[in-house]
PAPADO-469407 format. One line per 5 residues: number of its first residue (from 1); their letters; for each residue x, y negated, z of C-alpha. Coordinates in steps of 0.5 Angstrom, whole numbers, plus 500, padded with zeros to 3 digits. Example, Ala and Ser with C-alpha at 12.3 -4.5 7.8 and 13.67 -1.06 7.14 Angstrom:
// residues 2
1	AS	525:509:516 ~ 527:502:514
// end
This chain:
// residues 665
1	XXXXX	735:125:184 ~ 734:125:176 ~ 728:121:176 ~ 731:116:181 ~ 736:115:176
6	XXXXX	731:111:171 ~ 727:108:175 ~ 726:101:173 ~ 732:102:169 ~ 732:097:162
11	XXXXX	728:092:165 ~ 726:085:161 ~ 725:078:162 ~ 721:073:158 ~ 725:069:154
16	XXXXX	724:061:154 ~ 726:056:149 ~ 728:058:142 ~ 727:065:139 ~ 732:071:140
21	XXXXX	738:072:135 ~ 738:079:135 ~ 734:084:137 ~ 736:089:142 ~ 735:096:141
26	XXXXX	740:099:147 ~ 733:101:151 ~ 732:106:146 ~ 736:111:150 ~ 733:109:156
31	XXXXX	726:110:154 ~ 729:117:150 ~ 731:120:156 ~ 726:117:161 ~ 721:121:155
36	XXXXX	724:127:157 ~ 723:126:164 ~ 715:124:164 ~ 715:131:161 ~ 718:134:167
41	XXXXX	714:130:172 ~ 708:132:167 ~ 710:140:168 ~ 710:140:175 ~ 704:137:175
46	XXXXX	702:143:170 ~ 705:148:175 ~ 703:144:182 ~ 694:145:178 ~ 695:153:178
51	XXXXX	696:153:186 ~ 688:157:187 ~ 689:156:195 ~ 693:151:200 ~ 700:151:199
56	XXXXX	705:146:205 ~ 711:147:200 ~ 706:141:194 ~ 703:138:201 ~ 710:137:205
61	XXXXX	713:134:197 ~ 707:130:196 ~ 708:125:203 ~ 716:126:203 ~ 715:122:195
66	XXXXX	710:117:198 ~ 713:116:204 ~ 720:115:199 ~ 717:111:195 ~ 714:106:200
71	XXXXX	721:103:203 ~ 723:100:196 ~ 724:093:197 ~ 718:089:195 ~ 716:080:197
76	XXXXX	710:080:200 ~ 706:074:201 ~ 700:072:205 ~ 692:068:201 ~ 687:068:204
81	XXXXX	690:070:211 ~ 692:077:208 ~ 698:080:206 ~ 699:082:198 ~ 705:084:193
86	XXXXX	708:078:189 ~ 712:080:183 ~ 711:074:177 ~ 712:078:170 ~ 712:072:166
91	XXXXX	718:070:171 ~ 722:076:174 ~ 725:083:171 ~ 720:088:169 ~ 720:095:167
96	XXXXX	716:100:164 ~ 720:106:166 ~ 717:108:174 ~ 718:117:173 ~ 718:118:180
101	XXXXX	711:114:180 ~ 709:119:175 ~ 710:125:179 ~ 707:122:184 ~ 701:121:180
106	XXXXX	701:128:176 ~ 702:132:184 ~ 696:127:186 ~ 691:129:181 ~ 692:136:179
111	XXXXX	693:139:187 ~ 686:141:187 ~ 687:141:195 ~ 689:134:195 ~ 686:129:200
116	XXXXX	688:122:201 ~ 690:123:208 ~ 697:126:205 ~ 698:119:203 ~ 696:117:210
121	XXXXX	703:119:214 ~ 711:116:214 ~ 715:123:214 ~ 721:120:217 ~ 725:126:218
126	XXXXX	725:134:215 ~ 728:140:218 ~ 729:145:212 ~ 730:150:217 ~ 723:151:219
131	XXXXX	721:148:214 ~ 717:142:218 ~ 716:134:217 ~ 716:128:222 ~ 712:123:222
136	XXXXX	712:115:225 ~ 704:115:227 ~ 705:108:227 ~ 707:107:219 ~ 703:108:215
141	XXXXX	705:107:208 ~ 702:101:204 ~ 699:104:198 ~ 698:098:195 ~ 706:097:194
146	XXXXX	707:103:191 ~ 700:102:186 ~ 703:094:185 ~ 709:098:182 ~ 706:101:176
151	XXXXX	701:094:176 ~ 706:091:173 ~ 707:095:167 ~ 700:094:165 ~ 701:087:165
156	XXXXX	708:086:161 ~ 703:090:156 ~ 698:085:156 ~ 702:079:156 ~ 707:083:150
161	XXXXX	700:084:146 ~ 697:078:147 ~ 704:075:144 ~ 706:071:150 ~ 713:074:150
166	XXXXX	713:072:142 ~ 720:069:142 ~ 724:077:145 ~ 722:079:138 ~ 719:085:136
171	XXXXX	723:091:139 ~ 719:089:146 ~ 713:090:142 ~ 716:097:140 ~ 718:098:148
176	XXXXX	710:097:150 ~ 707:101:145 ~ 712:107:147 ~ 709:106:154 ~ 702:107:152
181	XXXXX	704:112:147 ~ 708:116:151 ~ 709:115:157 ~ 704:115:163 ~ 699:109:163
186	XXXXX	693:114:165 ~ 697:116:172 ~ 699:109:173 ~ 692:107:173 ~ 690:114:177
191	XXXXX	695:110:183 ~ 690:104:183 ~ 686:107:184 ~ 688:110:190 ~ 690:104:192
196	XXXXX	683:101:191 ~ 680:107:195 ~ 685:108:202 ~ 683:099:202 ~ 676:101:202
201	XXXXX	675:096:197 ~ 677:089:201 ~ 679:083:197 ~ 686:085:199 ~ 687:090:193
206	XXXXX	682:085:188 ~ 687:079:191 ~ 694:082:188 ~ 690:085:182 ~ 689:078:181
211	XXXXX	695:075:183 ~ 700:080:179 ~ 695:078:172 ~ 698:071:174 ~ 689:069:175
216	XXXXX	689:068:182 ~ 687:061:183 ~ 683:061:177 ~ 678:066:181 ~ 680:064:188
221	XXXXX	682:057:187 ~ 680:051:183 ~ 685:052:177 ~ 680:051:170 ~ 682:057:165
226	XXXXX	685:052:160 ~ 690:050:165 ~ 694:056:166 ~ 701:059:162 ~ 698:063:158
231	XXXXX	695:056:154 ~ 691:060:147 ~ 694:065:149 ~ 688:067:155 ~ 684:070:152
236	XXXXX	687:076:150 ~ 690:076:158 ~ 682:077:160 ~ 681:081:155 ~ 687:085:158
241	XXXXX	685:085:165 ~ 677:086:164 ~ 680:093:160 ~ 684:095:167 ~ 678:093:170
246	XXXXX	673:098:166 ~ 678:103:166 ~ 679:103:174 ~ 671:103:174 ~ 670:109:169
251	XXXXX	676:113:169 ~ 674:118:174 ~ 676:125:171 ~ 683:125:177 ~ 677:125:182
256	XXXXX	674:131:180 ~ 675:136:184 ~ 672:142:181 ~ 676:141:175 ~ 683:145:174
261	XXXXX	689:143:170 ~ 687:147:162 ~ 681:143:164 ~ 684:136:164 ~ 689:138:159
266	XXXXX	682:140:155 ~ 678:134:156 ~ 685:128:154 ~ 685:132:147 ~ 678:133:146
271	XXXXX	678:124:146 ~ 684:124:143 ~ 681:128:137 ~ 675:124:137 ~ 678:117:137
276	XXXXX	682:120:131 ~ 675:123:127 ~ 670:118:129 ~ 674:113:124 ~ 674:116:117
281	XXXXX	672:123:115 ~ 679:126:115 ~ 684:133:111 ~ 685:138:115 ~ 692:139:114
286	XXXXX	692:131:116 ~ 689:133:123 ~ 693:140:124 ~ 699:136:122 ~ 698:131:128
291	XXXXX	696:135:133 ~ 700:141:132 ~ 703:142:141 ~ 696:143:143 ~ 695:150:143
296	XXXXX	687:148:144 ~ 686:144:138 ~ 682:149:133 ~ 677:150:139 ~ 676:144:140
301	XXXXX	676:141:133 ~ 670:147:131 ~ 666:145:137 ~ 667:137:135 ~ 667:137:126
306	XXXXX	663:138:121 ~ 665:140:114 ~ 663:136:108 ~ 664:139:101 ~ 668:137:096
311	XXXXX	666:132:092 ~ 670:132:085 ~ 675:137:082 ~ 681:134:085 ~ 678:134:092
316	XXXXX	679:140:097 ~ 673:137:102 ~ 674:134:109 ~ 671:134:116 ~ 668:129:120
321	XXXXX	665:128:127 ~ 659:131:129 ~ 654:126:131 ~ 653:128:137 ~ 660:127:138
326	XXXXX	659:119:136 ~ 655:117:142 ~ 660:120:147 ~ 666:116:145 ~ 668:109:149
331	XXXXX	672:105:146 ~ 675:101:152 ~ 676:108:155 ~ 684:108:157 ~ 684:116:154
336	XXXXX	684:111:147 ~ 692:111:146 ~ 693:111:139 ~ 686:107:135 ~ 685:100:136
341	XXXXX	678:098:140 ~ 676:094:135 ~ 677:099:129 ~ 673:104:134 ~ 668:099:136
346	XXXXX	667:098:129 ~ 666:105:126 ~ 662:107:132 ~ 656:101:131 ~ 657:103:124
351	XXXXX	656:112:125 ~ 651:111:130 ~ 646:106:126 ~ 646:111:121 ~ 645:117:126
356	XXXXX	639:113:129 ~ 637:110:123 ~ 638:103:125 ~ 640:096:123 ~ 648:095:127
361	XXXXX	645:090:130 ~ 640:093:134 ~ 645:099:137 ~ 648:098:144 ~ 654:102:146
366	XXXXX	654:106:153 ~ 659:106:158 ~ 661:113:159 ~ 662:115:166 ~ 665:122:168
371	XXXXX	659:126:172 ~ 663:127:179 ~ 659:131:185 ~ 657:128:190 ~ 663:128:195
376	XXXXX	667:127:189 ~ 663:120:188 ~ 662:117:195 ~ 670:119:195 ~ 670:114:189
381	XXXXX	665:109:192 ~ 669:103:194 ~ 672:103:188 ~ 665:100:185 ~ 665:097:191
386	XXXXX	669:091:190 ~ 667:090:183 ~ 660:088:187 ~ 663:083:191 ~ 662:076:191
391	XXXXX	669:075:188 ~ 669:080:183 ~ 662:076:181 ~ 665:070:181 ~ 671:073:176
396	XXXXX	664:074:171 ~ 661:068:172 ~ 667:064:170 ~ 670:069:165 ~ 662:070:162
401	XXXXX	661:061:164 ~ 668:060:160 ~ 666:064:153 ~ 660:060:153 ~ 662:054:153
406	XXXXX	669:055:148 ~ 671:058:142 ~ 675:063:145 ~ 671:069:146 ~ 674:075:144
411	XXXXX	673:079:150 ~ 666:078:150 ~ 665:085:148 ~ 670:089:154 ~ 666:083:159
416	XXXXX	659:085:158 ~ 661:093:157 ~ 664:092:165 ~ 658:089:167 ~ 654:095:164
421	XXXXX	658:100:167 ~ 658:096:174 ~ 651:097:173 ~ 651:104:171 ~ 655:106:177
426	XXXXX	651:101:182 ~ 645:107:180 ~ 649:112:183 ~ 649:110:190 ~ 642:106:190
431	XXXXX	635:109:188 ~ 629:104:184 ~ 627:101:190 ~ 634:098:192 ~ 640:096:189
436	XXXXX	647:093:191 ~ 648:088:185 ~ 646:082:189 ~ 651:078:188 ~ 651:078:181
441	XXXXX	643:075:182 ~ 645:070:187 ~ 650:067:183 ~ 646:067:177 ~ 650:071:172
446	XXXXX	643:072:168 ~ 642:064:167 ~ 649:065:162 ~ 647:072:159 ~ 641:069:156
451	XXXXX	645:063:154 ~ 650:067:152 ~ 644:070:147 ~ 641:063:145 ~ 648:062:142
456	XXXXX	648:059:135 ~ 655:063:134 ~ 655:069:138 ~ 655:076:134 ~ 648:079:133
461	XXXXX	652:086:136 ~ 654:081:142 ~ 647:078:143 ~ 644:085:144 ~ 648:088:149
466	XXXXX	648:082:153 ~ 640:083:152 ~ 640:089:155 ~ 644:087:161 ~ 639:081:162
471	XXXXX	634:087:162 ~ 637:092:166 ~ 638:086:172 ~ 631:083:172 ~ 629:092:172
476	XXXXX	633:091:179 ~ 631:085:181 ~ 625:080:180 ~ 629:074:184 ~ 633:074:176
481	XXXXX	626:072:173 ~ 625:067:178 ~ 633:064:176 ~ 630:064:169 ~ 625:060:170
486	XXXXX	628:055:174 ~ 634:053:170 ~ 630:053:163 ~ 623:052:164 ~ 617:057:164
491	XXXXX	615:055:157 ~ 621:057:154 ~ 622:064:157 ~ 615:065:155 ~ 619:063:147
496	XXXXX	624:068:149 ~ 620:074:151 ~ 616:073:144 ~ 623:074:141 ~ 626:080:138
501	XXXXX	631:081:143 ~ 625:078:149 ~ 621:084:147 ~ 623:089:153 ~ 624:083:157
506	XXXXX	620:085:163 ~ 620:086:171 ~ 619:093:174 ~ 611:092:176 ~ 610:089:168
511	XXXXX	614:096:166 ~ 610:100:170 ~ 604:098:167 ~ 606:097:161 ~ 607:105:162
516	XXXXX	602:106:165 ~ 597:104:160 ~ 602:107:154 ~ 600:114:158 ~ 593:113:159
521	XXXXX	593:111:151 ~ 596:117:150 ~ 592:122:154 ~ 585:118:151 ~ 588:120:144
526	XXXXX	590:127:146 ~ 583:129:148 ~ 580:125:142 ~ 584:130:138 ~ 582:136:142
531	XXXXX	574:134:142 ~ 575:134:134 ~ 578:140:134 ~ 573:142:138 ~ 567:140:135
536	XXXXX	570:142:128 ~ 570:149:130 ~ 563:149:134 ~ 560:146:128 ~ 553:150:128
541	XXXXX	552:146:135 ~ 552:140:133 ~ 548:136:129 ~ 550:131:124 ~ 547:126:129
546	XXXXX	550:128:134 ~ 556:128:131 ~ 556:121:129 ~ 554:118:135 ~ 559:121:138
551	XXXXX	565:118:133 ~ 561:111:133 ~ 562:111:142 ~ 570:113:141 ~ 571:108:136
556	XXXXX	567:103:140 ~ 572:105:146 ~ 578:104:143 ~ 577:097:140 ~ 573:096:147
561	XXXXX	580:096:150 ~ 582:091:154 ~ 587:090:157 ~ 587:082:159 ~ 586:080:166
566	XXXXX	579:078:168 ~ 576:071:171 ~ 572:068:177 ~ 565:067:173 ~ 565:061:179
571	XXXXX	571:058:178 ~ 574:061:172 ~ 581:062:176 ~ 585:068:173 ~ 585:074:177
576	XXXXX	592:076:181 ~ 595:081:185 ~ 595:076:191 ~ 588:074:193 ~ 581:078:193
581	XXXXX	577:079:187 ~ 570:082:189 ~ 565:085:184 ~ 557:083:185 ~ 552:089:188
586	XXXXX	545:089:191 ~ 543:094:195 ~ 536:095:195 ~ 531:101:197 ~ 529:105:190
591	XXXXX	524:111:189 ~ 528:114:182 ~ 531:118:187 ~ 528:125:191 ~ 530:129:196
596	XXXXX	527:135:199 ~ 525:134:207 ~ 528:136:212 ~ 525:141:217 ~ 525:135:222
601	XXXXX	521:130:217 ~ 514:135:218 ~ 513:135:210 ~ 507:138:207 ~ 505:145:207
606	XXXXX	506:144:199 ~ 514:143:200 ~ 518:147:201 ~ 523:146:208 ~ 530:145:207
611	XXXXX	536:146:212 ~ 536:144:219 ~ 539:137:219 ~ 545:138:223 ~ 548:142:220
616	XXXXX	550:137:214 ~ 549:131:218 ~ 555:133:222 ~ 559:134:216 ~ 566:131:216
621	XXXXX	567:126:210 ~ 573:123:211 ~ 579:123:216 ~ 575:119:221 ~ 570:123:221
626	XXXXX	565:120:220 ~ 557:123:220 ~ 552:121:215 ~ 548:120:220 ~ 551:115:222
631	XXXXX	549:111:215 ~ 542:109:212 ~ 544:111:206 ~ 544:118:207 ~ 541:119:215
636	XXXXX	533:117:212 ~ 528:122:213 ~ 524:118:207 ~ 524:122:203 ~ 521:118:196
641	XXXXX	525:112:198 ~ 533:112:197 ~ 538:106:198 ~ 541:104:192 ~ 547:100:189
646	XXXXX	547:096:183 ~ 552:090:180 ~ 555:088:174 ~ 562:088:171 ~ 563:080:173
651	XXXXX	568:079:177 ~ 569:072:182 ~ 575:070:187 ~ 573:071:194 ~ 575:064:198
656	XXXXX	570:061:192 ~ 565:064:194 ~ 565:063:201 ~ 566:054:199 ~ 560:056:195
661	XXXXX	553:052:198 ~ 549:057:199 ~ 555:061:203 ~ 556:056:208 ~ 548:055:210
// end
């Protein structure tokens, strides 16, 4: 009852015309109260992760929650013959505070017995004696509706950040940063996803994500970007609603079920430590100051710190993040509460460039995915499911088509980022021969990343992620090549592959013998090395002559490396995988080659007799079976004169050779 009394309590509404006269601060008993009870829900939460077994009393709490929850009162309306959830945030109230949906989330997540079919049943009656529950087996509860609710917040958050709400004055920038900081951002996401799994991934729960963010007819309709209420201000709006997007797609830390509760607590202080040190070295004081409630800081700042000396006399030495550490942060990543992306960002392209030794430039940020097992992760799947859509494709293409063709591009680096991780997560379910990117290759999104690379006024940091995507998808599939070439031409994909960015431009088949040739090179020169070795400690058996002939044949042998294609020496195409090239032979009889006689030949007294011959003719040389007798070659009981193959390193195109003159008489 407690919980009930505050949810959706202090509420706001987007104020129009002139600016506020005075602030309003009654919200900040509200939040403080509300603050106390998050922590509740987060204790239970706490005690509901130490159940080792299955435990009915957490069970019956968690659908008798859902089930409370799925009766408040929501407008449903209907696009695209499906029903979704409307709520105007720009117009209607919204509020931040939702702590019944946070004890659901934290129930949810750390019961390590949960399934989503305890999500699946209306309770419409209790009996306290027994105890037991009864269900209505014809309602199911709309899980949606209830992952709509905590939506909302993310999306006044956007809009307050992105000074949409400019004229409500500074204290509801005050009440969203509360939210972020304090409050549970990380359970509301966890109940989206939730919301997206029980869907199955259907443009239903795509629609209403759309829908809430104010973009719906952006993405689904025909209303241009620059046509929307947001105005200037729609950057940041995208910004926003790709960061929600990544975070659904790459924060699976809830999911895993092998996880327990100190577990989890252990790895959100190990993130917040991290995005603290990876901006500057810092004092000790100043850290354990600021994570004194976490009875696990010392271990985990040991395990992640290293110490750097005092470096004058009024220095007492500092500690930063090891550089292992580094490659392991994401900056979009929703556990990032308190440090700007951007400044993180920044720090990570500058540490790891050191750490690498490599110009900032030329270092691409990993979207970080938690490891799940395999049913954690084929529960997770329709999640990276609906971003693979024709719709979700179609959100890429305008936003990517948008920043490309205007300034207003400052979410380049969360769309690329999200269009990295899809691809990562892609891997998981697919292996080299298949994948489930076809709508990004249909739509093109590849002509645009290279458009977006070629662009006068892009980062050189942006042009290199977006790079290495567009080499990820032609590595996927060759069909992007062929895009490419018919929307720039041949003559200048060929330009672009000469290109600093172009130089790992390649399909599978060309990486695979590029790789191929790189490991031949590489054993030729072990046992180059190996032979030298060899030959330094045998000196006594080689002559000097010996010796330099045989380091003249292997410096000829490496400069002799050719690895360009051959050509027809009759029409002087070049030679492919889709015709037949052939090499030219004679086959005549020849006496360079003797053998001794078989029994069966009647040799000369003077020659000794070999064995019988049907003891090696009926020798088996292949899996048909087939018997020397058989062929010439080896069958002959001549015993001066032998069969004899003969030709030439000439190459020619076989369909040439039959237009020849001679051929055709």
């Amino acid at each position: 009852m407690l919980l009930k009394m505050f949810q959706n309590t202090s509420p706001l509404r987007r104020k129009l015309g002139e600016h506020v006269e005075r602030e309003n601060t009654a919200y900040k008993v509200y939040f403080n109260i509300a603050g106390n009870l998050y922590e509740i829900a987060k204790n239970v939460g706490k005690v509901v992760g130490g159940f080792s077994e299955r435990t009915i009393e957490v069970e019956n709490a968690i659908q008798i929650l859902n089930s409370y929850l799925s009766t408040f009162p929501r407008e449903i309306v209907e696009v695209s013959g499906e029903t979704i959830f409307h709520h105007n945030v720009a117009v209607d109230e919204t509020s931040f505070l939702q702590p019944l949906h946070c004890l659901l989330a934290e129930m949810c997540s750390h019961y390590q017995f949960f399934t989503i079919d305890l999500l699946q049943k209306t309770v419409t009656d209790i009996d306290m004696a027994i105890p037991e529950l009864y269900y209505d087996l014809d309602n199911i509860p709309d899980e949606l509706g209830m992952a709509d609710d905590v939506l909302q917040s993310f999306v006044l958050m956007a809009q307050i950040d992105s000074k949409f709400w400019v004229r409500n004055g500074f204290e509801v920038v005050a009440q969203s940063f509360y939210n972020k900081c304090t409050l549970d951002s990380a359970g509301d996401l966890y109940l989206n996803q939730l919301g997206v799994i029980i869907e199955q991934g259907s443009s239903r729960a795509l629609n209403n994500i759309l829908d809430r963010f104010g973009l719906y007819e952006c993405f689904k309709g025909f209303m241009d970007l620059n046509e929307t209420d947001f105005e200037e201000k729609i950057g940041n709006i995208l910004m926003s609603l790709l960061e929600f997007f990544y975070n659904l797609l790459t924060y699976r830390v809830p999911f895993d079920s092998t996880m327990t509760f100190d577990e989890f607590n252990l790895i959100k202080v190990k993130a917040l430590l991290q995005y603290t040190m990876c901006l500057k070295p810092a004092k000790y004081s100043q850290i354990s100051k600021q994570f004194a409630s976490y009875t696990c800081f010392t271990d985990i700042f040991n395990e992640i710190t290293d110490y750097l000396p005092p470096q004058g006399v009024t220095d007492y030495g500092r500690y930063k993040l090891k550089d292992s550490e580094y490659l392991k942060v994401d900056p979009i990543s929703i556990m990032n509460i308190y440090e700007s992306v951007d400044d993180v960002q920044s720090a990570l392209f500058t540490n790891i460039a050191k750490i690498k030794n490599k110009k900032e430039d030329d270092i691409v940020l990993i979207p970080q995915l938690h490891k799940l097992n395999d049913d954690d992760l084929a529960l997770f799947k329709p999640i990276g499911a609906m971003m693979k859509t024709n719709l979700f494709a179609k959100l890429i293409y305008k936003c990517l088509n948008f920043a490309v063709s205007n300034d207003n591009d400052v979410y380049l680096h969360q769309l690329l980022h999200l269009l990295h991780a899809i691809i990562l997560d892609d891997s998981l379910y697919n292996n080299d021969e298949s994948h489930g990117l076809s709508a990004f290759i249909d739509i093109p999104v590849g002509n645009l990343l290279l458009s977006l690379i070629e662009k006068d006024d892009v980062a050189k940091t942006i042009a290199k992620k977006a790079s290495t995507i567009l080499d990820l998808l032609l590595l996927k599939d060759e069909n992007v090549l062929s895009s490419l070439v018919d929307a720039f031409g041949q003559e200048h994909i060929d330009a672009y592959k000469k290109s600093k960015l172009g130089k790992s431009f390649e399909t599978k088949r060309e990486k695979t013998r590029r790789l191929a040739l790189k490991r031949q090179q590489k054993i030729l020169k072990n046992m180059g090395k190996q032979q030298k070795a060899f030959m330094a400690k045998n000196k006594k058996y080689f002559s000097e002559e010996e010796s330099s002939t045989k380091a003249e044949d292997t410096h000829m042998s490496k400069g002799q490396k050719d690895n360009e294609p051959r050509s027809c020496i009759l029409c002087r195409n070049t030679e492919n995988y889709d015709e037949l090239f052939g090499l030219p032979a004679l086959i005549c009889e020849s006496s360079a080659f003797w053998n001794l006689p078989v029994i069966e030949s009647h040799p000369p007294e003077l020659m000794v007799k070999e064995f019988h011959q049907h003891s090696t003719d009926q020798t088996n040389d292949s899996e048909n079976a087939i018997k020397k007798q058989k062929i010439a070659c080896f069958g002959t009981k001549n015993v001066k004169v032998k069969h004899v193959i003969s030709g030439c390193s000439h190459v020619f195109q076989f369909q040439t050779l039959l237009m020849c003159p001679w051929m055709a008489s």
